[in-house]
C-alpha positions in Angstrom: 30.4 -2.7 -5.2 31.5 0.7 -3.4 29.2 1.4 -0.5 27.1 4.2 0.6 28.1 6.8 2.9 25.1 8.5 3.3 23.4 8.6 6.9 26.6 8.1 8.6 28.3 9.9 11.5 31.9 11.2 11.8 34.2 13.4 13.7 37.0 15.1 12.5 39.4 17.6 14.0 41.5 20.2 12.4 38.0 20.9 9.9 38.2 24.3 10.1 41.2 24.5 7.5 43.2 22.8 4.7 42.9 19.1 4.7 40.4 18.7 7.5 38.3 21.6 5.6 38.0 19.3 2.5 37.2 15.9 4.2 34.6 17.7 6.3 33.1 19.3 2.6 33.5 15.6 0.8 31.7 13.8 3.9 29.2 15.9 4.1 28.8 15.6 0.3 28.3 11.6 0.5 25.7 12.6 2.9 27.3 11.9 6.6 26.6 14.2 9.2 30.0 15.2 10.6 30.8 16.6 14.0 33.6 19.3 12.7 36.4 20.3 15.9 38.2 23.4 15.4 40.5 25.1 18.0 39.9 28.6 16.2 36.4 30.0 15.1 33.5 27.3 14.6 31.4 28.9 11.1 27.6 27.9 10.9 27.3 25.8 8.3 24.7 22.7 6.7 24.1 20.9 3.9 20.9 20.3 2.1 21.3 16.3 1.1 20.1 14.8 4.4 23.6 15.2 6.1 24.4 18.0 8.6 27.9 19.6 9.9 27.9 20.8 13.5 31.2 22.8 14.8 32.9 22.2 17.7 35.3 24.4 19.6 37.7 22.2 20.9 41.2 22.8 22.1 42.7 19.0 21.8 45.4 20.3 23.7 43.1 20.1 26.8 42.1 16.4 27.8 39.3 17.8 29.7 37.9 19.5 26.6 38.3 16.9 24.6 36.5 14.5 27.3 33.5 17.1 27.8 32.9 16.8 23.8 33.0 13.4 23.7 30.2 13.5 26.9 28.2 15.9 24.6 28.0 13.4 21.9 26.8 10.9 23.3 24.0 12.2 24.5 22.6 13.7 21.5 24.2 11.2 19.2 23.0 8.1 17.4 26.7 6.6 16.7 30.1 7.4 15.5 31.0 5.6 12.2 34.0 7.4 11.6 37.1 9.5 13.1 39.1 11.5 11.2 41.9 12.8 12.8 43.2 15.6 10.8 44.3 18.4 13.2 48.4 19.1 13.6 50.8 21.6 14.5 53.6 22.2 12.6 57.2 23.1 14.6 60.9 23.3 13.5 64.6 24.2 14.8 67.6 22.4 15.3 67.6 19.9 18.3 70.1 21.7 20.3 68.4 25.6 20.1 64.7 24.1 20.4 62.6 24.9 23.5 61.2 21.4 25.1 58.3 23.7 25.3 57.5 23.5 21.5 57.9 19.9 21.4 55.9 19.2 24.6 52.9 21.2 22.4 53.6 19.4 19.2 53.4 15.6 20.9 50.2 17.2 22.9 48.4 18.0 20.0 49.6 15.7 17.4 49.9 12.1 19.0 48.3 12.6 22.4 45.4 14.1 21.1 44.2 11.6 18.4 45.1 8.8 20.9 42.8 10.1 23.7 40.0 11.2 21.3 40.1 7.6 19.8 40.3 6.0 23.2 37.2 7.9 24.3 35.6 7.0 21.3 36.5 3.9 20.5 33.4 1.7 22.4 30.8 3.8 19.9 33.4 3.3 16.5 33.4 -0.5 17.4 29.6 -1.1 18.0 29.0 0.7 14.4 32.3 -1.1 13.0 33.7 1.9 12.1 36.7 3.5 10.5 40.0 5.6 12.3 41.7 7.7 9.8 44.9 9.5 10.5 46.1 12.1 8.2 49.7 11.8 8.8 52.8 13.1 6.6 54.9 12.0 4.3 57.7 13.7 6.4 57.7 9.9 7.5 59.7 8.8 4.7 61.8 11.9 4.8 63.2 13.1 7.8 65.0 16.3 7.4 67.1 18.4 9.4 65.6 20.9 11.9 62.5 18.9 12.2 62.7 16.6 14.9 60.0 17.0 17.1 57.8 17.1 14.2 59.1 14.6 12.5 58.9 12.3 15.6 55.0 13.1 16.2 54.8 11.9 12.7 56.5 8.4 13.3 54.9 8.3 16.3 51.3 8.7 15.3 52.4 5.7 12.0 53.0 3.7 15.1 49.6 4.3 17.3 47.7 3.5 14.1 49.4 0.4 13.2 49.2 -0.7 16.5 45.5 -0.1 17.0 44.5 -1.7 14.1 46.1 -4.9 15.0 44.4 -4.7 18.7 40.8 -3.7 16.3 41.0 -5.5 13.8 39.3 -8.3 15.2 35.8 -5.9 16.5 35.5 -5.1 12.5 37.0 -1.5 13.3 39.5 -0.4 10.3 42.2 1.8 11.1 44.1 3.8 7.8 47.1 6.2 7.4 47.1 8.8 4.4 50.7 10.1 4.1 50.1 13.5 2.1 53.5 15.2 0.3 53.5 18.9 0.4 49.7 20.2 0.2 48.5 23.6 -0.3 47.2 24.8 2.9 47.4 27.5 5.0 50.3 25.3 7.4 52.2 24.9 4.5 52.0 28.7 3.0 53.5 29.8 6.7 56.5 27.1 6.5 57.1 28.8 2.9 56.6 32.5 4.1 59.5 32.0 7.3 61.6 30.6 4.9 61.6 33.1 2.2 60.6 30.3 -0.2 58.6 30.9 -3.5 54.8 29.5 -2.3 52.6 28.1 -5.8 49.6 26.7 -4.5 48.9 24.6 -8.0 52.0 23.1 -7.7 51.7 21.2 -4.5 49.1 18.7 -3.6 45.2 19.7 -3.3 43.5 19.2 0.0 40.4 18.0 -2.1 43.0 15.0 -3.4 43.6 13.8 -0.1 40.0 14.0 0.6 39.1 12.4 -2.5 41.2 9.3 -0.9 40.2 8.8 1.8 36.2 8.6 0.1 37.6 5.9 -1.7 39.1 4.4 1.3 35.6 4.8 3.3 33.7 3.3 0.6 35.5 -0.1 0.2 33.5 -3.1 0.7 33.1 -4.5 4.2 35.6 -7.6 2.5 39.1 -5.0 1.5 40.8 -2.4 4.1 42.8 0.3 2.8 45.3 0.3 5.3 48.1 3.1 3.8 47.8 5.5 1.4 51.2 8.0 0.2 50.4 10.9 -1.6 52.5 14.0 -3.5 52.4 16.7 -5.9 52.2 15.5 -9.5 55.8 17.3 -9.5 57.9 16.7 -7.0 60.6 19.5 -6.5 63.9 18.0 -4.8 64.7 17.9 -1.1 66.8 20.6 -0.4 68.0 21.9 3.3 65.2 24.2 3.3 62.5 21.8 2.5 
């Protein structure tokens, strides 16, 4: 039997927007009160079923921020039974033009942060046996030119998760990777815009899809882990250069 969500606790970055948007609307609908971090503008906002979203301006590129949220929590919360780690930047160029600038930002937010939030957090997701999710990308499978230091963070991040969850594992703590194709968010509307490509929202993969999967995942019973799960649009177009 699926179990119940409802009176749990998670955090989850990136909520502000696109994929982290949708996971922090489904959570809250199963009833867990979520702890929403957003770099950008934090909107009030609650739900009526017994669960609760708080916002939290957070810059994850800042360890210290990310430290003095965690301190916050813990004071005023009961447990952490989930951490969703949904925030990423998005940066592209061919390696030799490329400032080491951009990719010193895109490792900062997308690997370093996630690793330093879990580490912080780990202890409280361990007591409540809890769940890591990392909302990853299925430029995994295919690198492409001009994305290298994205495309690195990406294979970097698969790494950190598959190596926590064999150091976890063992305190009852899963640990899953969803590998989304190309989804219709605002990240993925800019990428079309600079290159002059044709953007159609219902044509790509829905952020409430990817949410939908990992409720799934979340609800398993304590005896199955969901450890990976790849994701794309119903419709694949083919890789092309500009993809």
């Amino acid at each position: 039997m699926e179990k119940s969500l409802k009176g749990r606790v998670a955090v989850v970055t990136g909520a502000a927007g696109g994929i982290g948007q949708a996971i922090v609307s489904a959570l809250g609908v199963a009833g867990v009160t979520v702890h929403a971090l957003t770099r950008g503008g934090v909107p009030p906002s609650s739900l009526s079923n017994g669960a609760s979203i708080s916002w939290h301006h957070v810059d994850l590129a800042d360890d210290r921020a990310i430290a003095e949220f965690v301190a916050r929590l813990r004071v005023t919360d009961r447990g952490i039974d989930y951490l969703v780690h949904s925030a990423g930047v998005f940066c592209s160029g061919p390696v030799a033009q490329s400032p080491v600038e951009e990719l010193d930002n895109v490792w900062r937010v997308n690997l370093r942060a996630p690793y330093v939030l879990t580490q912080l957090l780990l202890p409280a997701l361990a007591r409540q046996k809890g769940y890591i999710a990392f909302i990853n990308s299925s430029v995994w499978l295919n690198p492409r030119m001009e994305l290298a230091g994205y495309t690195m963070s990406k294979y970097a991040l698969k790494a950190f998760a598959d190596v926590l969850r064999a150091e976890i594992n063992n305190q009852d703590v899963r640990v899953l990777s969803i590998f989304p194709g190309k989804t219709a968010t605002p990240m993925q509307e800019t990428i079309h815009d600079a290159r002059a490509l044709s953007y159609q929202a219902d044509e790509l993969l829905q952020p409430e899809s990817v949410a939908a999967n990992l409720i799934t995942a979340l609800s398993m019973p304590s005896t199955c882990e969901v450890t990976e799960i790849f994701m794309r649009p119903a419709r694949p177009t083919p890789p092309t250069f500009n993809d």
